[in-house]
Backbone bond lengths (Angstrom), bond angles and torsions (degrees), N, CA, C in turn:
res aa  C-N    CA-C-N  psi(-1)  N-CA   C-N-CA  omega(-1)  CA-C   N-CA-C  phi
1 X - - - 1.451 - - 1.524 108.18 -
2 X 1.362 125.26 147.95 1.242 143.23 -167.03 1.397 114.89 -107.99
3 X 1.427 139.73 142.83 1.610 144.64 174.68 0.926 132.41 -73.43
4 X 1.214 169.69 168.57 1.287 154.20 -178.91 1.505 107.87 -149.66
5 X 0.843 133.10 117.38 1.906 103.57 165.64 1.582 88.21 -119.34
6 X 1.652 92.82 153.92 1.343 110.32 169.75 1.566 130.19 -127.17
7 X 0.784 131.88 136.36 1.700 141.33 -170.27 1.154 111.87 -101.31
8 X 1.295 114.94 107.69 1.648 104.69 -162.97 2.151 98.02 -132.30
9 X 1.219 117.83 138.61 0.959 107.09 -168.51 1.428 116.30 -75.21
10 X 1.365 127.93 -178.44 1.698 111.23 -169.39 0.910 120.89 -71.52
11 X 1.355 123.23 -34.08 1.846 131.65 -172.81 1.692 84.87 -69.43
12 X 0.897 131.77 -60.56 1.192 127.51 -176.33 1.610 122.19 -48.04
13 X 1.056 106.14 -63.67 1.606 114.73 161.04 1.430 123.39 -14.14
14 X 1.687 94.68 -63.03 1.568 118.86 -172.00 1.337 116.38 -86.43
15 X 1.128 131.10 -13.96 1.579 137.85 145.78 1.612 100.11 -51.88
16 X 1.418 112.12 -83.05 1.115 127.84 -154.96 1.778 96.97 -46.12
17 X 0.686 121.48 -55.60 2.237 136.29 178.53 1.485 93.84 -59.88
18 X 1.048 117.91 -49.00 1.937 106.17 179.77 1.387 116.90 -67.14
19 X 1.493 99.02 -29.10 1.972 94.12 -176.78 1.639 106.24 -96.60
20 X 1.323 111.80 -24.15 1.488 102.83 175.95 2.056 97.46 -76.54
21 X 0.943 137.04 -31.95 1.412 140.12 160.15 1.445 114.28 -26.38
22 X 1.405 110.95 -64.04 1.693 136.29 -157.46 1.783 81.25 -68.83
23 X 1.286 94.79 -52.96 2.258 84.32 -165.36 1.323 102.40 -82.39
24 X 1.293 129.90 7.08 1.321 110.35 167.40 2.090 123.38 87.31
25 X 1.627 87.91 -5.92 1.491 107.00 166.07 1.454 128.27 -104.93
26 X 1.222 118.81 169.19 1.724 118.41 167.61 1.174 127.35 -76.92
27 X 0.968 94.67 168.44 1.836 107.32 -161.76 2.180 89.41 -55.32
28 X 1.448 91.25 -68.60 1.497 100.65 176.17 1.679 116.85 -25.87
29 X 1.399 114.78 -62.30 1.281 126.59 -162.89 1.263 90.29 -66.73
30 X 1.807 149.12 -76.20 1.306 142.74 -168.82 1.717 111.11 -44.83
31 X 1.716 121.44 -21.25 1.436 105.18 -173.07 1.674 96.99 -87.57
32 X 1.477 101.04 -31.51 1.759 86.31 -177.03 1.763 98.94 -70.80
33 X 0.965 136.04 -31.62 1.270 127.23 176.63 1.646 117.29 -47.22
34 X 1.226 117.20 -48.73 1.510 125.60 164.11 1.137 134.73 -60.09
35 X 1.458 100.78 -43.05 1.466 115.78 178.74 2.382 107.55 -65.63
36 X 1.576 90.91 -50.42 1.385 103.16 169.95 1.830 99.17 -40.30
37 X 1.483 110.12 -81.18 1.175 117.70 -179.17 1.494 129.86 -4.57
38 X 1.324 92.67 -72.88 1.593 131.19 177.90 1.747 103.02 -48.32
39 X 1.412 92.59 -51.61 1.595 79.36 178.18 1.513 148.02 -69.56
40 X 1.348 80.18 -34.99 1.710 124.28 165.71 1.395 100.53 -30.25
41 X 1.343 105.82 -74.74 1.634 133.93 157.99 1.471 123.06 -18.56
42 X 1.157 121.48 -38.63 1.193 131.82 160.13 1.148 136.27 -104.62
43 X 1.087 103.41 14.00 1.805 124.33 161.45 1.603 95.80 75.50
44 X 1.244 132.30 11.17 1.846 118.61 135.90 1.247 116.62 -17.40
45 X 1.227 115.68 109.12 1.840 126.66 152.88 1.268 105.03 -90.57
46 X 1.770 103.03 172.94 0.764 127.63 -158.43 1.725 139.24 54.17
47 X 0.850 132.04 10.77 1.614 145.70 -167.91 1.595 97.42 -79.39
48 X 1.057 105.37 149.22 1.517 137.96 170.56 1.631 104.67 -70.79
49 X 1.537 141.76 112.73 1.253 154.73 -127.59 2.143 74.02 -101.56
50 X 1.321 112.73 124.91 1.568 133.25 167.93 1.294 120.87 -126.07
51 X 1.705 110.07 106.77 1.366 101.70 179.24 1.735 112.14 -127.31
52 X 1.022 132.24 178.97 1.461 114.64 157.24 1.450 134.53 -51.85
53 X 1.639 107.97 -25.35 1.078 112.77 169.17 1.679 126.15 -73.68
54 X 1.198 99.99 -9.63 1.588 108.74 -164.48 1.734 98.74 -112.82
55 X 1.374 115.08 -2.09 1.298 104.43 172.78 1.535 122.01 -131.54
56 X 1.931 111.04 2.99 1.036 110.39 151.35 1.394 133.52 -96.14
């Protein structure tokens, strides 16, 4: 597995920390949730199945 860091500006930050807050997950777990999403979305195979249930 590979690292990522991300730089995210503050308004951004603080969205992103308030909505992973509200569900009760991490910041981490809600971006792979999106990112999963997103891909999904574009007809990406192969991905590892990400749900709330599987990351809280």
């Amino acid at each position: 597995m590979k690292q990522l860091t991300l730089r995210l500006p503050d308004d951004l930050y603080k969205e992103v920390k308030r909505e992973a807050d509200e569900l009760g997950i991490t910041m981490k777990d809600l971006i792979l949730l999106i990112l999963n999403s997103y891909c999904l979305s574009q007809g990406v195979l192969g991905l590892p199945q990400v749900s709330l249930s599987t990351v809280a």
